[in-house]
C-alpha positions as CSV (number, residue, x, y, z in Angstrom):
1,X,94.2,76.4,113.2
2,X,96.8,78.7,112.8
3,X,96.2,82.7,111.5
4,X,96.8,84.5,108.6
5,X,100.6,84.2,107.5
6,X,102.7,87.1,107.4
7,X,103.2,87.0,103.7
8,X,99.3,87.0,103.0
9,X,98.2,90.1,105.7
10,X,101.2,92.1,105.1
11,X,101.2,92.3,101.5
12,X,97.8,93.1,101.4
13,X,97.6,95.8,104.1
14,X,100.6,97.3,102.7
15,X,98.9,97.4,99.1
16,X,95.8,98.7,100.1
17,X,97.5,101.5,101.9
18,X,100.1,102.2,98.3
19,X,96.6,102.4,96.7
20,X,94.7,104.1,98.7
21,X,98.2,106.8,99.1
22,X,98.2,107.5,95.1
23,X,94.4,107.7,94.6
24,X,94.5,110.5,97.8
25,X,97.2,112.8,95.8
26,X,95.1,112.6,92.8
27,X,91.7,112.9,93.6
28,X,92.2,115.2,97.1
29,X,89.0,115.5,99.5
30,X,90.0,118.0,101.9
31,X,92.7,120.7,101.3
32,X,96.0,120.1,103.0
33,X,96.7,121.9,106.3
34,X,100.2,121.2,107.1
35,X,101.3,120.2,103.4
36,X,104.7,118.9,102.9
37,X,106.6,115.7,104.2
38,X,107.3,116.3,107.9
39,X,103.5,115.7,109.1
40,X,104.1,112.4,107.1
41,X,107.2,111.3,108.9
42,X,105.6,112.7,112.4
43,X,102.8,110.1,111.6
44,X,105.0,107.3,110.3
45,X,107.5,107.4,113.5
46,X,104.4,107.7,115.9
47,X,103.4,104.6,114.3
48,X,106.5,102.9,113.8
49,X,106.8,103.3,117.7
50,X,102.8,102.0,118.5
51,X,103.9,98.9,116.1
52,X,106.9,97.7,118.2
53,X,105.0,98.1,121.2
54,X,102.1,96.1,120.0
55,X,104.8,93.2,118.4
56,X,106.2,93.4,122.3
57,X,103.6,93.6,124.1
58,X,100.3,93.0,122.5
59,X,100.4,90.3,120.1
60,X,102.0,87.7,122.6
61,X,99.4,88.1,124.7
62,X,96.7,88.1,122.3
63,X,97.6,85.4,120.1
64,X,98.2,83.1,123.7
65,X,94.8,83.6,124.6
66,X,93.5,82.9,121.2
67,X,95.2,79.9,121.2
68,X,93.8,79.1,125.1
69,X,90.4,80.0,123.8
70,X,90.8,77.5,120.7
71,X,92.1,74.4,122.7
72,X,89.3,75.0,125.6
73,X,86.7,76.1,123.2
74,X,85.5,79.9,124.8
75,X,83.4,82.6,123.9
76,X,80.4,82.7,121.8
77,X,81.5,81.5,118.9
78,X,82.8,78.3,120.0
79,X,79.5,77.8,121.9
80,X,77.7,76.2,118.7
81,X,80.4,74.0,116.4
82,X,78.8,76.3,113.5
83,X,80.3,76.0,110.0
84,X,83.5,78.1,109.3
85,X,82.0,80.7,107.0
86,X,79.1,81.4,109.7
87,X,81.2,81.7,112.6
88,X,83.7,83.9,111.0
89,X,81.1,86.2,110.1
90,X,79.6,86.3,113.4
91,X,83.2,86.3,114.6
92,X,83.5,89.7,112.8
93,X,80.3,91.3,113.5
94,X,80.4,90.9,117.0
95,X,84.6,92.3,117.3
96,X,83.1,95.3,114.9
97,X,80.3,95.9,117.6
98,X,82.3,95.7,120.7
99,X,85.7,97.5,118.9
100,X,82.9,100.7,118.3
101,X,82.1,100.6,122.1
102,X,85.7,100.6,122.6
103,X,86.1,103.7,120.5
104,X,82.9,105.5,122.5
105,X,85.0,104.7,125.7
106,X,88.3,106.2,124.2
107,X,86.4,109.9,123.6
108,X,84.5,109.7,126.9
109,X,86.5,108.1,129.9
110,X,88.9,111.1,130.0
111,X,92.2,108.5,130.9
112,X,91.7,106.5,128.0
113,X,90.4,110.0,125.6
114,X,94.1,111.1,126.6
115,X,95.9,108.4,125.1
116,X,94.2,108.4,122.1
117,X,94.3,112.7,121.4
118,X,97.4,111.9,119.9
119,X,95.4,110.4,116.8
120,X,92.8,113.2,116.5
121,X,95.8,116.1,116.5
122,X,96.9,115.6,113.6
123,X,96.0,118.7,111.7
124,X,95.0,116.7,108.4
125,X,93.5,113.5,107.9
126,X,95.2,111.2,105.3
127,X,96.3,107.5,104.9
128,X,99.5,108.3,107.9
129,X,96.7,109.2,110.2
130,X,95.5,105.9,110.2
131,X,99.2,104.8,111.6
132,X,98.8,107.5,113.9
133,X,98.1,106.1,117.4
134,X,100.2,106.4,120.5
135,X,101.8,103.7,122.0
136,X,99.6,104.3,125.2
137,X,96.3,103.7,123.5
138,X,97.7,100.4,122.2
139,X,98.9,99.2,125.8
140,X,95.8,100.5,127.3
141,X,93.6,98.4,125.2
142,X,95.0,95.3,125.8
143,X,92.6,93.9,128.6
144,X,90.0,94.6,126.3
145,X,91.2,93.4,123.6
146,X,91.6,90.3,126.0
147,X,88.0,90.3,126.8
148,X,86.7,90.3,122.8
149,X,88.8,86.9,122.0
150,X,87.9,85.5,125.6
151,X,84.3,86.4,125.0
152,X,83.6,86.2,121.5
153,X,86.0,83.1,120.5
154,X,88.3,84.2,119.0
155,X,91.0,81.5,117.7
156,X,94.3,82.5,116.0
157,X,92.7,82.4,112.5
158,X,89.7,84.5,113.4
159,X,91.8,87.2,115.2
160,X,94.4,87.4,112.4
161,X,91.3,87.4,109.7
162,X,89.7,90.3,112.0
163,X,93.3,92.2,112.0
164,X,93.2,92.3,108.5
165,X,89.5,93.3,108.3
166,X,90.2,96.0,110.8
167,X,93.0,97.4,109.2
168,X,91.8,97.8,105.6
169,X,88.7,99.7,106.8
170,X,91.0,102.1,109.1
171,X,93.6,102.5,106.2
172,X,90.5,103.3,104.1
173,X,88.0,105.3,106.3
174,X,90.9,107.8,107.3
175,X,91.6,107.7,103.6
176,X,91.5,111.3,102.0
177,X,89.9,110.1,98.6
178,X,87.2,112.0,97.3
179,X,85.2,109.2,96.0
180,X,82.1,110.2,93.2
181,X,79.5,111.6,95.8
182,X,77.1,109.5,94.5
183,X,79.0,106.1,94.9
184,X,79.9,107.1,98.7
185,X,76.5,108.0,99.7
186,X,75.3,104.4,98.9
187,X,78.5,103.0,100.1
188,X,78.3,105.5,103.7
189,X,74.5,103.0,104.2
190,X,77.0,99.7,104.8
191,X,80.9,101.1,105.6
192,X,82.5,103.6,107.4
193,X,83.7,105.8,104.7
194,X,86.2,109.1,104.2
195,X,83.2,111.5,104.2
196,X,82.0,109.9,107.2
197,X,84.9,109.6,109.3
198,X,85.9,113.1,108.1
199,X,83.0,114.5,110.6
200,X,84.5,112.6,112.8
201,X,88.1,114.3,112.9
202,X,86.5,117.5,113.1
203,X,87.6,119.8,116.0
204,X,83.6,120.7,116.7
205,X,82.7,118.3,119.6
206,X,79.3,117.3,118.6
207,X,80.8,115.8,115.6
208,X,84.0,114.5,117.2
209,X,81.5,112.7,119.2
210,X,79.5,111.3,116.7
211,X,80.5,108.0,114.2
212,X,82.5,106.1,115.9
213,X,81.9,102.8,114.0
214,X,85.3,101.8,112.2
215,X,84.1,98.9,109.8
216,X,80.4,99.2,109.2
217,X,78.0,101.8,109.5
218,X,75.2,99.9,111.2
219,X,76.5,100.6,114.5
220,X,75.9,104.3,114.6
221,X,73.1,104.2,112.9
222,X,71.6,101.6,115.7
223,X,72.9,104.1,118.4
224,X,71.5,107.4,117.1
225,X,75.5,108.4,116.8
226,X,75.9,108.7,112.6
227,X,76.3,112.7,111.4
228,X,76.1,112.6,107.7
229,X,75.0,116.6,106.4
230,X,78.3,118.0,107.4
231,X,80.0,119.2,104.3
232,X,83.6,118.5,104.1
233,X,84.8,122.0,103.1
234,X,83.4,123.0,107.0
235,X,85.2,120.9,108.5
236,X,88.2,121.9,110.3
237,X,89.9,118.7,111.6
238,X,92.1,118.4,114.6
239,X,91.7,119.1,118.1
240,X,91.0,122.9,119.4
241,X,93.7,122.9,121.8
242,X,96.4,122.0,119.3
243,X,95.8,124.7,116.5
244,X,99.4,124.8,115.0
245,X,102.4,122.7,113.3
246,X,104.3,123.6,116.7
247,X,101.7,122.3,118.7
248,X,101.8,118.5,117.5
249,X,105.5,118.2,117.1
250,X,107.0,115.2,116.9
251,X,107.9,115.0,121.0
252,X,105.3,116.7,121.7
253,X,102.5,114.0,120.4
254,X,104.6,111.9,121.7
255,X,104.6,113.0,125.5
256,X,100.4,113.9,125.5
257,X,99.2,111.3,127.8
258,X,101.7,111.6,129.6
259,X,101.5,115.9,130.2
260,X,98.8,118.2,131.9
261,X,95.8,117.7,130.0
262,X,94.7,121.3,128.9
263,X,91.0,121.8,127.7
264,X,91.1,119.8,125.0
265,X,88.0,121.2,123.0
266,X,88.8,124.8,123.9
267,X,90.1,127.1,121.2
268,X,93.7,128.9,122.4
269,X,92.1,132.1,124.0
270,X,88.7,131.3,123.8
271,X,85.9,128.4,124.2
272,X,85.0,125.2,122.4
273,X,84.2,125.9,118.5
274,X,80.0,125.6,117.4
275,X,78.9,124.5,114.3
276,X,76.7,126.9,112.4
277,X,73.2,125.5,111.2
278,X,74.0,123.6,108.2
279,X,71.0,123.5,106.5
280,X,71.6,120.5,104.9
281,X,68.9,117.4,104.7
282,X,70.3,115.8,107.9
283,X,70.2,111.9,106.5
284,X,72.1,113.3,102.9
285,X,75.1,112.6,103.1
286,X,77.3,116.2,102.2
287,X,79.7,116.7,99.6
């Protein structure tokens, strides 16, 4: 079977991120920190450079091996001739499980946790961020990428139907929509929301380091890796090292795997930034 057409997935990625783009300017969760249009275009030409390199170089190979997988029935999935529905689901939760192992691996093997700083310096956290990954982090995920479809069984239509999956909860997680407090903390129990991954972006380390699932929650929760109590208007999001418009220029994201790392979690001049006690109810998700 083949995957998702182009004119299905791309009109509805590119809707939800026009929605998700108008409801951010008019109900704001964080405050700007490089306002204006040029962090906007940085993000958009980081992006528009990660997407040619993935239409070059990733999706030939991954939609081959799907296809290999399909005709000589691999992975998991094709293990058990299980109804569509069922093995679509499974499909998904098992490329949702291993894609927030992935992430872990991107923060902690320092080669891979270069290519993807790129994405974590930005100085805000918006809709473009979530188009914000280097080229490098895309080529350097490819064997793995490899190894979900070989392992899982993927086929063309599961992959494309997880693309899709995967990119309305990135385009929505790094959303900067402050959704009713009330309606996020039930929705934060199932989905990785803004709130959520918000604590994530955030230049402390310990909450850098901390949820790392990208579709749902379950996955931090299971590993003892969700932060919930940080309130948003703490958070300062970025990367220590890279404090400043000048720092995350346009070349400049551009060339960070590729230049001496510094101390990535160091402050210019001083150490890594500590989070106050926040006397919040740890399992309450903050404002």
């Amino acid at each position: 079977m083949k995957g998702l057409p182009w004119y299905v997935s791309g009109p509805v990625l590119a809707g939800a991120c026009v929605v998700l783009v108008i409801a951010e300017r008019r109900w704001r969760l964080r405050p700007a920190a490089e306002p204006g249009t040029r962090r906007i275009l940085r993000n958009l030409a980081v992006g528009a450079t990660t997407a040619m390199v993935a239409i070059v170089a990733n999706a030939p190979v991954a939609v081959a091996l799907a296809r290999l997988v399909e005709r000589r029935g691999w992975g998991v999935v094709q293990q058990f001739h299980l109804p569509p529905l069922v093995s679509t689901v499974i499909a998904l939760l098992l490329m949702d499980y291993t894609y927030y192992l992935w992430h872990v691996a991107l923060h902690r093997v320092p080669l891979l946790w270069r290519t993807h700083v790129a994405h974590h310096a930005d100085l805000d956290l918006d809709t473009s961020t979530a188009l914000r990954f280097h080229f490098a982090e895309v080529l350097a995920s490819i064997p793995f990428t490899c190894a979900q479809i070989a392992a899982i069984g993927l086929t063309p239509s599961l992959f494309s139907i997880w693309q899709v999956w995967f990119g309305l909860c990135v385009l929505f997680h790094h959303s900067d929509v402050n959704l009713p407090l009330s309606w996020e903390r039930i929705l934060s129990r199932f989905l990785m929301t803004p709130r959520l991954h918000g604590i994530h972006h955030s230049m402390v380390p310990e909450e850098t380091n901390s949820n790392w699932s990208s579709g749902l929650a379950i996955w931090d929760v299971l590993h003892g890796t969700q932060r919930r109590n940080i309130p948003q208007s703490e958070i300062t999001i970025g990367v220590p090292a890279f404090r400043t418009p000048a720092a995350v220029t346009l070349p400049r994201v551009l060339a960070m795997p590729f230049t001496s790392s510094p101390d990535f979690f160091d402050l210019p001049g001083d150490g890594p930034p500590v989070r106050a006690f926040i006397p919040n109810a740890p399992h309450d998700l903050a404002p």
